[in-house]
C-alpha positions in Angstrom: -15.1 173.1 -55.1 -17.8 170.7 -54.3 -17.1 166.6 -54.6 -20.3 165.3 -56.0 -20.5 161.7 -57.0 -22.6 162.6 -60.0 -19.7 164.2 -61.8 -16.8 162.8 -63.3 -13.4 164.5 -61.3 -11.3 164.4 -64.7 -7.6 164.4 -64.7 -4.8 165.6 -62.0 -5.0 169.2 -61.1 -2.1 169.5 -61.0 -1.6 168.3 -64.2 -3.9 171.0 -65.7 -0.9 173.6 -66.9 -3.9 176.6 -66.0 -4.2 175.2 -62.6 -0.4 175.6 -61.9 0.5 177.4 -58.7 -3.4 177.0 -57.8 -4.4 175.1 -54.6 -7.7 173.7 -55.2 -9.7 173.0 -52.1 -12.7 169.9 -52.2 -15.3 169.6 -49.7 -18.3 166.9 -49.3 -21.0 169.3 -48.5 -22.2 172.7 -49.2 -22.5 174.3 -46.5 -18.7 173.3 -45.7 -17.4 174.9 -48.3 -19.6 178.0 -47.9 -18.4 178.3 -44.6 -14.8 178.5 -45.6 -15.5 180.6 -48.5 -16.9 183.1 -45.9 -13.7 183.0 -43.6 -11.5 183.7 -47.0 -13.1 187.1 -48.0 -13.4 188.2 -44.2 -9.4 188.5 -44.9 -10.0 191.2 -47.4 -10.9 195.1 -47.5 -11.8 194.9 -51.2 -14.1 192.0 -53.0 -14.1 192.3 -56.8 -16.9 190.6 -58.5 -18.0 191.0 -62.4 -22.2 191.2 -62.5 -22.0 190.1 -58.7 -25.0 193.1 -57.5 -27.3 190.9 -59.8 -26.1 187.3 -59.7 -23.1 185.9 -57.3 -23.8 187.6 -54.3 -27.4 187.4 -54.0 -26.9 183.8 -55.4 -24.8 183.0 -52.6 -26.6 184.9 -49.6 -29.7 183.2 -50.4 -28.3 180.1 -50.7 -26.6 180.0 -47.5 -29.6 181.0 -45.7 -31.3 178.2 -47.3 -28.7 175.8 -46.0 -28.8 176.9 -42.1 -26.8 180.3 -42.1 -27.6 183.0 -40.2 -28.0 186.5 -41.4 -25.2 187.3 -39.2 -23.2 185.0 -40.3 -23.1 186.4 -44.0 -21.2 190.0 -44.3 -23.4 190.9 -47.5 -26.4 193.4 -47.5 -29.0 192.8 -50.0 -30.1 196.0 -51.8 -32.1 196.5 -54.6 -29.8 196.1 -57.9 -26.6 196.6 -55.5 -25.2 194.3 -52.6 -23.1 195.6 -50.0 -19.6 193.8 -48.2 -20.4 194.9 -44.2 -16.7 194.0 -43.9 -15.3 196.6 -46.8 -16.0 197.4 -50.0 -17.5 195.3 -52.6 -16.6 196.8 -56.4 -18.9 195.3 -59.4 -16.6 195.8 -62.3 -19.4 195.1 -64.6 -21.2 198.2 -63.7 -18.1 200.4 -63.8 -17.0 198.8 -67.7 -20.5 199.3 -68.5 -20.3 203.2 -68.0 -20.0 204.7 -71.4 -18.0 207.8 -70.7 -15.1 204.9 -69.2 -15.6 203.2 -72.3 -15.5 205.5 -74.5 -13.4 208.1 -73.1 -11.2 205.9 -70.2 -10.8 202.6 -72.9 -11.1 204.1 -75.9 -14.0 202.3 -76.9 -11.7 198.9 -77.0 -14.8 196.8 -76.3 -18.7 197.0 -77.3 -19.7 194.3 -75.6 -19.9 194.0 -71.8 -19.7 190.6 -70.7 -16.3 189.0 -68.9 -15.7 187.6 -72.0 -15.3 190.9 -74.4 -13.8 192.6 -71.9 -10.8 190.7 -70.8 -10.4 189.6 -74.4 -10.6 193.2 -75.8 -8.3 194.7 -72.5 -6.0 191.8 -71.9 -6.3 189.7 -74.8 -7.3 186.7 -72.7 -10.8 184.9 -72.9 -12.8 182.9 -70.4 -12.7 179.1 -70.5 -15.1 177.9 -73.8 -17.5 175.0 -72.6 -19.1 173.1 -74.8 -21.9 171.9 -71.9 -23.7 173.8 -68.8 -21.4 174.6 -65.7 -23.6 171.8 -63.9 -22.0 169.1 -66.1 -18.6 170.3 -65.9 -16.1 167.5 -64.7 -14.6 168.8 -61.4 -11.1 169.4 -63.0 -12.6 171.6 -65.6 -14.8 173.1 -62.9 -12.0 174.4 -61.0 -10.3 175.4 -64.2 -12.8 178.0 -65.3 -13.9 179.4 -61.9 -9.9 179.9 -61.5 -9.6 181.7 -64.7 -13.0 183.8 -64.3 -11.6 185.1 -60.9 -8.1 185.7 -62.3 -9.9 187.8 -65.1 -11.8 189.9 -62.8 -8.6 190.4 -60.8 -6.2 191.1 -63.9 -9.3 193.8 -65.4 -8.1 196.2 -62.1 -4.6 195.2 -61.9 -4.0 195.0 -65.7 -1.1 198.2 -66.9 0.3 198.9 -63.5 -3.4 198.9 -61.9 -4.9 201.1 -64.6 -8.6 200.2 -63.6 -8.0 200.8 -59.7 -6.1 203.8 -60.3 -9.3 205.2 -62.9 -11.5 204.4 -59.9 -9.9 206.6 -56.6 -9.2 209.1 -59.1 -12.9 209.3 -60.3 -13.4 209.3 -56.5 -11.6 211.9 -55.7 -12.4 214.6 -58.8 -16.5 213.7 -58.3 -16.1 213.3 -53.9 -18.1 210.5 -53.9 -17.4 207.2 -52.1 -15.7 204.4 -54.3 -18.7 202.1 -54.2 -21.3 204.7 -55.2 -19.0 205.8 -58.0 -18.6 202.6 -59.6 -22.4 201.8 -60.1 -23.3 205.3 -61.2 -23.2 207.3 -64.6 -20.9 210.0 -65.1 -23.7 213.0 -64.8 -23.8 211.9 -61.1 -20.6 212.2 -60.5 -20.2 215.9 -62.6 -23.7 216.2 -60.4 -22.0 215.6 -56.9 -18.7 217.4 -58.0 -20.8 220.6 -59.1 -23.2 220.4 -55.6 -19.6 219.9 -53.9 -18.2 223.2 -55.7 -21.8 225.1 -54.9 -21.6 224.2 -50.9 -17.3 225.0 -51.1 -18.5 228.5 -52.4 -21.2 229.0 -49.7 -24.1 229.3 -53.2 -27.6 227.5 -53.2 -28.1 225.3 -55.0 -30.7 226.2 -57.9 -33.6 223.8 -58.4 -33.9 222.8 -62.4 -37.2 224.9 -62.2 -35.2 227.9 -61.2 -32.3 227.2 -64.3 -35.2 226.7 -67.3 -37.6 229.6 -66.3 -34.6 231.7 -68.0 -32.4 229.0 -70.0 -34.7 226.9 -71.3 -34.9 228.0 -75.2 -33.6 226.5 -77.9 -33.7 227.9 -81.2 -31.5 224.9 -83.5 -33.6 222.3 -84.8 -31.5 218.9 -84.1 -30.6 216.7 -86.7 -30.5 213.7 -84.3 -34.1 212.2 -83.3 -34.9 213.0 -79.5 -32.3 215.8 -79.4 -33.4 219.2 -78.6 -31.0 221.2 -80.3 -28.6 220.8 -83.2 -24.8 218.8 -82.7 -22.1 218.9 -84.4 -21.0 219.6 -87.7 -20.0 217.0 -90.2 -18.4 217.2 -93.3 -19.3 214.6 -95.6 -15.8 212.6 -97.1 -15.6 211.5 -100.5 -15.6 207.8 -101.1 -11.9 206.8 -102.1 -8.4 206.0 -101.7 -6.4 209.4 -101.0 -2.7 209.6 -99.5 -0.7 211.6 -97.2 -3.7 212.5 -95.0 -2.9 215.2 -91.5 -5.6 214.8 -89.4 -5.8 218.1 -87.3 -7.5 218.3 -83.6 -9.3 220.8 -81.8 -7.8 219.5 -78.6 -10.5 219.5 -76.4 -12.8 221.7 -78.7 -16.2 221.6 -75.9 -14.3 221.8 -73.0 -12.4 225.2 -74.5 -15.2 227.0 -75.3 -16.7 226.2 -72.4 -13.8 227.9 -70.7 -13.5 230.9 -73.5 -17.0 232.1 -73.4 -17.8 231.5 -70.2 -20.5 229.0 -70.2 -22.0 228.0 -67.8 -26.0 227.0 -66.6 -26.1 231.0 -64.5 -24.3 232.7 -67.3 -26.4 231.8 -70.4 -29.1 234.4 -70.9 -28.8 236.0 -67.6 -30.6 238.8 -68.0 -29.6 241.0 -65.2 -25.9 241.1 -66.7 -23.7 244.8 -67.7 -21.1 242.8 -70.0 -22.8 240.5 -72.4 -21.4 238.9 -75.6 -23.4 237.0 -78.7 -23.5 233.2 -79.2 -23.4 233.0 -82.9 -23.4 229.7 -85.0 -21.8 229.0 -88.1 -24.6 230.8 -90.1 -23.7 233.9 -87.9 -27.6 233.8 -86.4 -27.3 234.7 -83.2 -28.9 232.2 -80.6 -27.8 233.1 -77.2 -25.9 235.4 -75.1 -23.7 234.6 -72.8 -22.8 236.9 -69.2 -19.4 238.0 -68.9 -19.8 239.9 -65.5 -18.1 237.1 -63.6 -16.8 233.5 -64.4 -19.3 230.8 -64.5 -19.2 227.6 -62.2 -19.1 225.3 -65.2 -16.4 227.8 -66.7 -14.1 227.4 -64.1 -14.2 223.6 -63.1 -13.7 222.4 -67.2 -11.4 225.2 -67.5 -9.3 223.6 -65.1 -9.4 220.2 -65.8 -8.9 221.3 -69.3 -6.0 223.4 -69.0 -4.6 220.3 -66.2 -4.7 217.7 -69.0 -3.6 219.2 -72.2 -1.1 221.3 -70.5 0.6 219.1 -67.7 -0.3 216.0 -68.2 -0.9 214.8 -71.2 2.1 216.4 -72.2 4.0 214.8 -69.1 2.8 210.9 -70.6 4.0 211.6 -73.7 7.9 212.8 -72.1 10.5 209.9 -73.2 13.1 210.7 -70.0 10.9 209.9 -67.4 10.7 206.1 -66.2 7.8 204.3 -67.3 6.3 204.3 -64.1 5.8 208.1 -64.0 4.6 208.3 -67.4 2.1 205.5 -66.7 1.0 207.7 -63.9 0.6 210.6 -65.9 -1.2 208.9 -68.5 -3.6 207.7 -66.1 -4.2 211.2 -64.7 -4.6 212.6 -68.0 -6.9 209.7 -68.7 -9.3 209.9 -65.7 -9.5 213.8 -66.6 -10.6 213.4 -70.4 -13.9 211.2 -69.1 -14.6 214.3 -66.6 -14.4 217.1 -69.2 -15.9 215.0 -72.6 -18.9 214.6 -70.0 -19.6 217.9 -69.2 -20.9 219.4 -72.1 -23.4 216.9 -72.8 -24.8 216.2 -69.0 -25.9 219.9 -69.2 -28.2 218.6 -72.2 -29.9 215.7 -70.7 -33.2 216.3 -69.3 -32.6 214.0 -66.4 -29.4 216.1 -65.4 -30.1 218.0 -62.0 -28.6 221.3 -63.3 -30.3 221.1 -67.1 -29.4 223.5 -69.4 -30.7 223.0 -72.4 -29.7 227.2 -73.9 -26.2 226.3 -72.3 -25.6 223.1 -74.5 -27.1 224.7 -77.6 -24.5 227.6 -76.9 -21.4 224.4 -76.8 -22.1 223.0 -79.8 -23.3 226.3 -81.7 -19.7 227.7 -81.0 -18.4 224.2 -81.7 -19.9 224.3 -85.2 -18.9 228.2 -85.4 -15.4 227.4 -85.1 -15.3 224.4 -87.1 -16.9 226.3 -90.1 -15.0 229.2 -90.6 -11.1 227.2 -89.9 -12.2 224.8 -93.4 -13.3 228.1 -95.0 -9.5 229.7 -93.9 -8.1 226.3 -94.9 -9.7 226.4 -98.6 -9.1 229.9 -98.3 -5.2 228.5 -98.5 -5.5 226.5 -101.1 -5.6 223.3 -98.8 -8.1 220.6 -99.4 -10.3 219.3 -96.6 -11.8 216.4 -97.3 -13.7 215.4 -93.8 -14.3 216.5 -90.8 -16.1 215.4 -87.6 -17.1 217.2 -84.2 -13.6 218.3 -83.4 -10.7 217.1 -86.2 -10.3 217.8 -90.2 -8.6 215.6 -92.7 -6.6 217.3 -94.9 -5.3 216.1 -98.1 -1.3 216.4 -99.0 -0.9 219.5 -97.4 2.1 221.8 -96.7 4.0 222.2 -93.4 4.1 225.9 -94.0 0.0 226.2 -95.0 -0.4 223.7 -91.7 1.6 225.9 -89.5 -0.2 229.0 -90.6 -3.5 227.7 -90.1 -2.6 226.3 -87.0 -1.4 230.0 -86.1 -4.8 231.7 -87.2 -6.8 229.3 -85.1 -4.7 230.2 -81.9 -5.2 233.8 -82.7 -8.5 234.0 -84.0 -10.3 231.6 -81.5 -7.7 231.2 -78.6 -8.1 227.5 -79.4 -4.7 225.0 -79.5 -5.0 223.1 -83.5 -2.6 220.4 -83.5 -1.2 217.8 -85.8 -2.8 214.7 -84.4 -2.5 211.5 -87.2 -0.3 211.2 -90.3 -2.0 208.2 -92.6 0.0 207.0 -95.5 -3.2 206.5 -97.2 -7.0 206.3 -95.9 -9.8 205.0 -97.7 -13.2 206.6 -97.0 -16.5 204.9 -98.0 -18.6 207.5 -98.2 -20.7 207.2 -95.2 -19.5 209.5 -92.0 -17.1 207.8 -89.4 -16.7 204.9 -91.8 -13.1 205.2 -93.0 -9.4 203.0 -92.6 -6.5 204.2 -92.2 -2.7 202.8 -92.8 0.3 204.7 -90.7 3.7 204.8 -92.3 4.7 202.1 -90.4 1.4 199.8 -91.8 -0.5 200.1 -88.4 -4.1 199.8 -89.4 -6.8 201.8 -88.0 -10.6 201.1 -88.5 -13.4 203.6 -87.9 -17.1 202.5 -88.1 -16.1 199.4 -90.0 -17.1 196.8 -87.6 -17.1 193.1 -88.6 -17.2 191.1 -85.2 -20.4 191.2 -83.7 -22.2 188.7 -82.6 -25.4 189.0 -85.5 -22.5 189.2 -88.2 -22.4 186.4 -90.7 -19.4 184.7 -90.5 -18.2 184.7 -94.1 -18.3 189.1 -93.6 -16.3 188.6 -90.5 
């Protein structure tokens, strides 16, 4: 840190219990302690840094050239929202926790805001230093104190459950082909994009221009639900508002990604007309909307099929094994992790305007098969007597049910469909409001879980929190 006479220096450091094991280094100017700050990193392959494309490292390449540096003295490239380490890599963990598909998919949503702060707190339970005064007025102490523990978040956010974060990231790397740095400051549909051009150049095909994919998939024939969509999503079945017990939640596991695989969709086998073996896309109203080319399999077909099949039947089921050590099931969890965020993605880059390969029939066909399947299990299950009382993209709630009427719905899905049904949750009791994904549940053992019941944003009053 810098000494400056205008600042009080505040107790010991050593006597600050969060600057234990901590050597804190003083110099009288700034361009002294830049300079040694520059021969720390140049030890180092990998720089972390949390917003540092947008703040730290330009802050500090400007600044240094301001005080005498050289260009060549400073191993940073300033880009246009994205700074470069000329001596390795340099890995913005704010960009990668702000990707929503590693949020939502990787994290499980954990956090919903993307600051240090409600990230760390949310992943590791720990919180940044609170100020109660600008960094400038700081006493040199409590300087060191929260630049020490802002650095040990950043670390501890890729090291945290046996290097969870860094494991996510080569494993991202190597499934999409791109380079770690690029991967970590892009969205997901550019790294399905480069895994999909990757598979394309493998197989020796061009690659179609998204002129080429709409002049024949283009159509839609669902009117969305959603505002700006162009098709309709999934179905929802409203819940009643109440207290109800003994509630089996059943899963579709990985309902998109499966009928990808099972019918074949993919953006050169929807409405292909020079095709011998066709088959109808129907939606839960039995109109049919597509057709779908069974000649050969389809590019997206394969890829999500694999992963698919990878996950749910390797490892997802290797994680949850109690005679392996915990290391190996930690590393099978991860896998199994890193490939959810691939496959959840697919479906929907296919339906984004902005996607390379857009497909807009294709992704009409997912969801229209998604709703298909959805609609006519609930009318087996009522069929049996059992009592559905929500459901939501891929899962049903059912009321009090019997193992036997479970089992043998479970059975006609996997024979009917070729789709795995599995128990997922038991809740003692879950109370729904009314609204859709609005609902708690309680576990036998008194575990809570919330859905859509969020009290601690920022803009909520604190007597509601």
């Amino acid at each position: 840190i810098l000494r400056r006479d205008d600042v009080e220096h505040g107790k010991a450091f050593k006597d600050n219990k969060n600057l234990n094991n901590v050597t804190v280094e003083e110099f009288k100017s700034e361009y002294d302690l830049l300079k040694r700050f520059l021969q720390i990193i140049l030890n180092y392959p990998v720089i972390l840094t949390f917003n540092g494309d947008d703040f730290d490292v330009p802050y500090i390449y400007f600044r240094a050239l301001r005080l005498g540096f050289s260009p060549d003295e400073l191993p940073f490239e300033i880009k246009y929202r994205e700074t470069k380490y000329l001596a390795g890599i340099h890995i913005d963990l704010y960009k990668f926790f702000f990707n929503r598909a590693v949020r939502n998919y990787a994290f499980e949503g954990k956090y919903s805001e993307y600051n240090l702060d409600s990230v760390a707190s949310a992943l590791l339970g720990v919180s940044k230093i609170k100020i109660d005064t600008i960094v400038t007025f700081l006493t040199e102490e409590k300087l060191a104190e929260y630049n020490y523990r802002d650095a040990e978040l950043t670390l501890d956010l890729t090291t945290f459950e046996k290097e969870l974060t860094w494991k996510l990231v080569i494993l991202f790397a190597r499934m999409s082909r791109m380079g770690i740095e690029e991967l970590t400051r892009t969205e997901i549909s550019t790294w399905i994009k480069n895994l999909y051009y990757w598979e394309h150049r493998r197989r020796g095909l061009l690659i179609p221009l998204k002129e080429e994919i709409l002049a024949r998939a283009a159509q839609t024939k669902s009117s969305a639900i959603i505002k700006g969509k162009g098709y309709k999503g999934a179905v929802v079945i409203d819940p009643p508002a109440g207290i109800f017990f003994n509630i089996v939640v059943l899963d579709f596991a990985s309902l998109y990604p499966s009928v990808i695989r099972n019918w074949n969709l993919s953006y050169e086998t929807v409405d292909y007309e020079g095709c011998v073996k066709k088959e109808e896309i129907r939606d839960e109203t039995g109109e049919v909307l597509h057709f779908v080319c069974m000649d050969k399999p389809g590019i997206t077909a394969v890829i999500t099929g694999l992963l698919r099949d990878f996950r749910v039947k390797i490892y997802k089921k290797k994680a949850k094994k109690a005679d392996i050590s915990p290391d190996l099931k930690a590393y099978y969890d991860v896998v199994q992790r890193a490939m959810k965020v691939f496959i959840n993605a697919t479906y929907g880059v296919f339906g984004a305007e902005n996607f390379p390969l857009y497909a807009p029939a294709m992704a009409e066909s997912v969801t229209a098969l998604g709703r298909f399947v959805i609609t006519n299990t609930v009318k087996k299950a009522r069929e049996m007597g059992l009592r559905v009382l929500y459901g939501d993209t891929d899962s049903l709630f059912l009321y009090n049910p019997p193992k036997e009427k479970l089992d043998e719905v479970i059975s006609w899905v996997k024979k009917t469909f070729k789709l795995d049904l599995e128990i997922d949750k038991v809740y003692k009791l879950v109370a729904f409001s009314g609204l859709k994904k609005n609902y708690l549940g309680v576990y036998s053992d008194g575990k809570v879980e919330l859905k859509g019941m969020l009290a601690k944003k920022r803009n909520t009053p604190e007597f509601v929190k």
